[in-house]
C-alpha angles and dihedrals in degrees: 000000000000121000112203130208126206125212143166114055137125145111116333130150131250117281086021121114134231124180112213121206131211118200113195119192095221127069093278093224085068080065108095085192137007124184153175124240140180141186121187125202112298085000144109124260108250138183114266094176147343142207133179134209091260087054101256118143149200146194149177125260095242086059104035103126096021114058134047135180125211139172133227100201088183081057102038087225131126121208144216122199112192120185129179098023117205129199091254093059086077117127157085110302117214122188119209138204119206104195129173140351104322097038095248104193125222113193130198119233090244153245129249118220124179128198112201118206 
């Protein structure tokens, strides 16, 4: 089991940046995968960003260039840098763990972050 804990949002203004953190209780490179996700208001949750274990990542095309995840295994915390902030980035982050054979997810409570015009 891993329980995940989300820090780091808020108010900022567009074109402004934030770095959310994302603290697991277990060693991360036991992770197969660890992610970012978001879900704005009426809408689905989507995937903002992805890393795996063997340091591989993934994003989304919205946030392509502007946004990058990356992992502290001496931490055991994943991050999330995000530049250039636009209003449509608003949303709750979630982070996510994937973990064994069958890809069981863990997901964090959240963090808001709000990004004012």
């Amino acid at each position: 089991q891993v329980q995940l804990v989300e820090s780091g949002g808020g108010l900022v203004q567009a074109g402004g940046s934030l770095r959310l953190s994302c603290a697991a209780s277990r060693v991360i490179f036991s992770i197969d995968t660890m992610g970012w996700y978001r879900q704005a208001p009426g809408k689905q949750r989507e995937l903002v960003a992805t890393i795996t274990r063997g340091g591989s990542t993934n994003y989304a095309d919205s946030v392509k260039g502007r946004f990058a995840i990356s992992t502290d295994n001496a931490k055991n915390t994943v991050y999330l840098q995000m530049n250039s902030l636009k209003p449509e980035d608003t949303a709750v982050y979630y982070c996510n763990a994937a973990v064994g054979l069958i890809q069981t997810n863990y997901w964090g409570k959240g963090t808001l972050v709000t990004v004012s015009s």
